[in-house]
MARTOR-516149 format. One record per residue (C-alpha): residue number from 1; residue in three letters; x, y, z. Coordinates in Angstrom, 2 decimals, decimal comma. Layout:
BEGIN
[node NUM; 'ALA'; [X; Y; Z]]
...
This chain:
BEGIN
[node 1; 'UNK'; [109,00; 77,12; 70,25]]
[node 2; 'UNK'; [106,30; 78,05; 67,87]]
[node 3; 'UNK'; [107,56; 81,56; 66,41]]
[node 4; 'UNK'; [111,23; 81,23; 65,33]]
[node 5; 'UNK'; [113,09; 84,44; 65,79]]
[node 6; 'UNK'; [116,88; 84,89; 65,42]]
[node 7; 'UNK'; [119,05; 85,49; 68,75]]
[node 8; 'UNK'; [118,86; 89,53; 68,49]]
[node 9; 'UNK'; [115,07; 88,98; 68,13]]
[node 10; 'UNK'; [114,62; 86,62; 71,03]]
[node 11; 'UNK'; [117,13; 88,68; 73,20]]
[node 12; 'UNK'; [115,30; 91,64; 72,05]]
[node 13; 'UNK'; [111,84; 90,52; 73,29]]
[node 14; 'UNK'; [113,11; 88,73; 76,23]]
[node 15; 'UNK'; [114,27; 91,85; 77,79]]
[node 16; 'UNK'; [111,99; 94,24; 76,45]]
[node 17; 'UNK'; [108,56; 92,24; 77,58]]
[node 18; 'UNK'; [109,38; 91,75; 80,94]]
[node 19; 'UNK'; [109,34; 95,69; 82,11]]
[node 20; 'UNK'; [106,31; 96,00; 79,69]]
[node 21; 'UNK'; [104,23; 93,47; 81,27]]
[node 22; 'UNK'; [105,81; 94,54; 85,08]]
[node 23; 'UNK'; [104,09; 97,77; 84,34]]
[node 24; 'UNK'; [100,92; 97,09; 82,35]]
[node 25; 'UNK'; [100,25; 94,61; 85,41]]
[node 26; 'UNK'; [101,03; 97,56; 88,06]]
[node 27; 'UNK'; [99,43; 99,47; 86,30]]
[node 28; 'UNK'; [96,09; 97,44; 85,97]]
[node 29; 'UNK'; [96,30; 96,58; 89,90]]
[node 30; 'UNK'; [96,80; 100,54; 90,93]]
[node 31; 'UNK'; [93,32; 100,79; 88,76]]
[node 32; 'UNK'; [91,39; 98,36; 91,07]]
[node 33; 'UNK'; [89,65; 100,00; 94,18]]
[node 34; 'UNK'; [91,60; 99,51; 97,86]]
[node 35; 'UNK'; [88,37; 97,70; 99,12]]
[node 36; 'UNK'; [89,61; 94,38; 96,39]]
[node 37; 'UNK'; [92,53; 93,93; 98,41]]
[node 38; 'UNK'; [91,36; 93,25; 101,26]]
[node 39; 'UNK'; [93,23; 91,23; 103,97]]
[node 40; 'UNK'; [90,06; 89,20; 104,84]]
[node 41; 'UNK'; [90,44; 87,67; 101,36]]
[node 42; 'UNK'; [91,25; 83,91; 101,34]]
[node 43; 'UNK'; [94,64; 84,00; 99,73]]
[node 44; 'UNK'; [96,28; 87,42; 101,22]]
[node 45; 'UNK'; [94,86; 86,14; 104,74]]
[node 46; 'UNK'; [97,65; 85,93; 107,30]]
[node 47; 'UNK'; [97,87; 82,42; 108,61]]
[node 48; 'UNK'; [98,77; 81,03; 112,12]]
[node 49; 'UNK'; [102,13; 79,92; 110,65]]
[node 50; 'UNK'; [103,50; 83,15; 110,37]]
[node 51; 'UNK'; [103,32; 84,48; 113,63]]
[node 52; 'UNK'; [102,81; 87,99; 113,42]]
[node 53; 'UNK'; [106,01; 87,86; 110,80]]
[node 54; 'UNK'; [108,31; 85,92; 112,54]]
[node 55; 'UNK'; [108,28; 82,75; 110,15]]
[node 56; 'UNK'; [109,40; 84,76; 107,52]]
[node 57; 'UNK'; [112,72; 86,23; 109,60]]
[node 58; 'UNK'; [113,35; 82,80; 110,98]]
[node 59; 'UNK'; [113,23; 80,57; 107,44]]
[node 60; 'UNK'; [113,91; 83,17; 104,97]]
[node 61; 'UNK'; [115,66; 86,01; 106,89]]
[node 62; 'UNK'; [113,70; 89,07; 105,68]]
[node 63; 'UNK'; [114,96; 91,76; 108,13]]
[node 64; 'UNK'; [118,70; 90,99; 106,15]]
[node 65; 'UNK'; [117,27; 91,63; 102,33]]
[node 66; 'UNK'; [113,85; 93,24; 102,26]]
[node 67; 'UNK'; [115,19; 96,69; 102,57]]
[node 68; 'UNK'; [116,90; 96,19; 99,68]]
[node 69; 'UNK'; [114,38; 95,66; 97,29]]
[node 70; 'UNK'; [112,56; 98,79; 95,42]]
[node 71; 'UNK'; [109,16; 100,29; 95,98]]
[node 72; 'UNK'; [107,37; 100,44; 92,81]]
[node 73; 'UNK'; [105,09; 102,93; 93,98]]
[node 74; 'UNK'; [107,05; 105,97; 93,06]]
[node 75; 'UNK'; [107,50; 104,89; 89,57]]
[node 76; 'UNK'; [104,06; 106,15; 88,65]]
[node 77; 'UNK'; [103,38; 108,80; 91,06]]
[node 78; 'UNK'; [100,55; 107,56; 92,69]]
[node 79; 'UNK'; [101,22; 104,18; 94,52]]
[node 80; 'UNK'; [101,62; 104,01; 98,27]]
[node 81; 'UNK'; [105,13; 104,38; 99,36]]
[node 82; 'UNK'; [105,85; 100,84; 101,77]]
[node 83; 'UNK'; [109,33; 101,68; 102,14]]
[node 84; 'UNK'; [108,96; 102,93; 105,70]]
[node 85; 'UNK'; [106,17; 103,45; 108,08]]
[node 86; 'UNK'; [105,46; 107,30; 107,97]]
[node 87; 'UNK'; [102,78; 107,05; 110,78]]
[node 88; 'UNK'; [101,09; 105,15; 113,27]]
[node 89; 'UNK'; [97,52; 105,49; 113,66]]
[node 90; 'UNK'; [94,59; 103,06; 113,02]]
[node 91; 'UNK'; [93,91; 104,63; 109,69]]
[node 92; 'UNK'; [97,20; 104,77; 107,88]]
[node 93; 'UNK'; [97,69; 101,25; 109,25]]
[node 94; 'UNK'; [94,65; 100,19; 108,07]]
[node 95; 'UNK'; [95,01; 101,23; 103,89]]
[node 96; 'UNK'; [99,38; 99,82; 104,63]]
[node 97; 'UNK'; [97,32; 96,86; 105,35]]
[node 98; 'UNK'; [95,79; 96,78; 101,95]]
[node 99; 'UNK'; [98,01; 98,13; 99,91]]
[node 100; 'UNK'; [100,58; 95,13; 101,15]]
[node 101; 'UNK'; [97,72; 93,31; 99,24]]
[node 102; 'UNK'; [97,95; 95,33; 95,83]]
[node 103; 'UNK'; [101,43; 94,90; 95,90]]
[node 104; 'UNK'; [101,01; 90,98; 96,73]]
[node 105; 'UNK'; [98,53; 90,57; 94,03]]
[node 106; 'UNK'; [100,97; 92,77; 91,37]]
[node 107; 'UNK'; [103,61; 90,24; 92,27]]
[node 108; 'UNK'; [101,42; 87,15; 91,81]]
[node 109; 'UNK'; [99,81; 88,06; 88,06]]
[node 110; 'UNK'; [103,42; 89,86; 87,13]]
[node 111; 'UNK'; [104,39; 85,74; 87,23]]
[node 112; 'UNK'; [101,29; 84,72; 84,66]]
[node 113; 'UNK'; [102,71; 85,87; 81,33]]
[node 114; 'UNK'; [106,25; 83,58; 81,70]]
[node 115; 'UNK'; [104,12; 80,78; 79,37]]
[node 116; 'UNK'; [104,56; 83,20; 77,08]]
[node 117; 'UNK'; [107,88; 82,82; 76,69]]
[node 118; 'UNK'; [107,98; 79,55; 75,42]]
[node 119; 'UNK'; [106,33; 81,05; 71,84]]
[node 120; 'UNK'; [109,36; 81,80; 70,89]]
[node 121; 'UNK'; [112,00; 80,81; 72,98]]
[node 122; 'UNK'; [113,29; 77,15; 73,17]]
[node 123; 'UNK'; [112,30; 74,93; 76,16]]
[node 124; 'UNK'; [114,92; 75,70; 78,22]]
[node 125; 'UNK'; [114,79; 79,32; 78,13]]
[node 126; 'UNK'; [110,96; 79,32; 78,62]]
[node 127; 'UNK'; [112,62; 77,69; 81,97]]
[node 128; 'UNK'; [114,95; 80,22; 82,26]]
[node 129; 'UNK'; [112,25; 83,30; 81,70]]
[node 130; 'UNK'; [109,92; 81,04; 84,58]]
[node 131; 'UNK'; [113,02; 81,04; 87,00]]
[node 132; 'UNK'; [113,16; 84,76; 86,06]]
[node 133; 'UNK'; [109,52; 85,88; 87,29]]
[node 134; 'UNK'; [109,73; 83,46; 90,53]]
[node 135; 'UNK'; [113,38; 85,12; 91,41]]
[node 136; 'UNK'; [112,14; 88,83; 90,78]]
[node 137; 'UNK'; [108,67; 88,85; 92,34]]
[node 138; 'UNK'; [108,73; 85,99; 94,94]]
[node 139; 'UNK'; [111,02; 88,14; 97,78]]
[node 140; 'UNK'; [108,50; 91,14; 96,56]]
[node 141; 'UNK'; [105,68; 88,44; 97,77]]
[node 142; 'UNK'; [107,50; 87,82; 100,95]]
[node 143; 'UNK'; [107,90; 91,09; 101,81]]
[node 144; 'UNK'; [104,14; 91,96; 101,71]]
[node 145; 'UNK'; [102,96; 89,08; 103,50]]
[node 146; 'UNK'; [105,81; 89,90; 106,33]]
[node 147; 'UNK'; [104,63; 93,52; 106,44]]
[node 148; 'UNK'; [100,85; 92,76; 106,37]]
[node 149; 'UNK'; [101,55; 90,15; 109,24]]
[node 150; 'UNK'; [103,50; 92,63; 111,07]]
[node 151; 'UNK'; [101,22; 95,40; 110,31]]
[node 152; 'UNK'; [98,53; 93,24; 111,56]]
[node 153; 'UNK'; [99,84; 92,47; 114,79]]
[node 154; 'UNK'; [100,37; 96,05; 115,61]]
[node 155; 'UNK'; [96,67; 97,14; 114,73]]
[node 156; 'UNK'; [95,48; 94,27; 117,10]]
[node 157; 'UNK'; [97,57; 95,83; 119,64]]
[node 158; 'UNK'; [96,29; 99,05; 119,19]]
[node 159; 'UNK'; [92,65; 98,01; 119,78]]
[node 160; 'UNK'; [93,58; 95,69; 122,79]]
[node 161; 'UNK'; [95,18; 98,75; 124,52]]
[node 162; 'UNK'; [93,67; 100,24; 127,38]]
[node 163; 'UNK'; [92,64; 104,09; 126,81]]
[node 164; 'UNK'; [94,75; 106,24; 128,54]]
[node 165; 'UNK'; [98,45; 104,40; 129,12]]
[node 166; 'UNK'; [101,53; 105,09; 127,97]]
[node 167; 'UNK'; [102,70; 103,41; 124,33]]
C-alpha cells in the first residue's frame, strides 16, 4: 500500500473506480474503427481447439450461463446489441463477427487497471480487486470467443452452400 486511506476511503474508491474504468475502457474501444477488431488478428483468432464453439459448452458450459450476462452495448446507445442474432445474412454476420472482437478486447484492457489497486489497498485486497476483474470480465471473454467461433462456422457454411437449395 503506498497511499493510506481510511476504510470509508478505500471502500469508497474500490467501488466507485471499477464502473469508472468499465466505462472509460468501453468507451475508448467503441471509439476504435470495426476494421481493428478484426478476427484475422493473432489473439481474437479462433483456434482448432474450439471447434466451431463446442469446447467452450463441453469444459465451461456456456449455453447454461451466457444468457445471463448483460450486453453493454445499450448502455451508451450506440454499441452493437449481441444479445440475440437479429439476422442472418453474410453482412450482419460479418460486423457480429467483429464486434465479438470489441467486446473481447473491452474485456481484456477492463482487467489492466486491477495493479492499481494495490496503491492503496493492502496486499490482500489488491488480490481481492484482481479476483474481481478476472470473475467479472473472464465469462464476458468466453462468451465472445464462443459466439465468434459459432458465428464463424455459420459464415463458412454459408459460402460452402450450393446456390439455389433449401437452408
Amino acid at each position: 500500500m503506498l497511499i493510506e486511506f481510511n476504510h470509508f476511503w478505500m471502500i469508497f474508491l474500490n467501488f466507485t473506480l471499477w464502473p469508472v474504468f468499465q466505462i472509460l475502457t468501453a468507451l475508448i474501444c467503441l471509439r476504435i474503427p470495426l476494421k481493428f477488431f478484426s478476427p484475422e488478428r493473432k489473439i481474437l483468432k479462433i483456434r482448432k481447439f474450439e471447434k466451431a464453439g463446442i469446447f467452450y459448452e463441453k469444459y465451461f458450459f456456456i449455453k447454461k450461463w451466457k444468457g445471463r450476462l448483460p450486453d453493454g452495448s445499450k448502455l451508451f446507445g450506440r454499441g452493437f446489441v449481441k444479445k440475440n442474432l437479429s439476422e442472418k445474412n453474410h453482412g450482419y454476420l460479418s460486423v457480429f463477427i467483429y464486434e465479438t472482437g470489441r467486446a473481447e478486447y473491452t474485456h481484456l484492457f477492463a482487467m489492466l487497471p486491477a495493479p492499481v489497486f494495490f496503491i492503496w489497498n493492502p496486499w490482500w485486497a489488491g488480490i481481492i480487486m484482481i479476483f474481481y476483474a478476472v470473475i467479472i470480465n473472464v465469462p464476458c471473454i468466453l462468451a465472445q470467443r464462443y459466439n465468434r467461433a459459432r458465428l464463424e462456422n455459420v459464415l463458412s457454411n454459408m459460402k460452402n452452400k450450393k446456390p439455389g437449395t433449401a437452408d
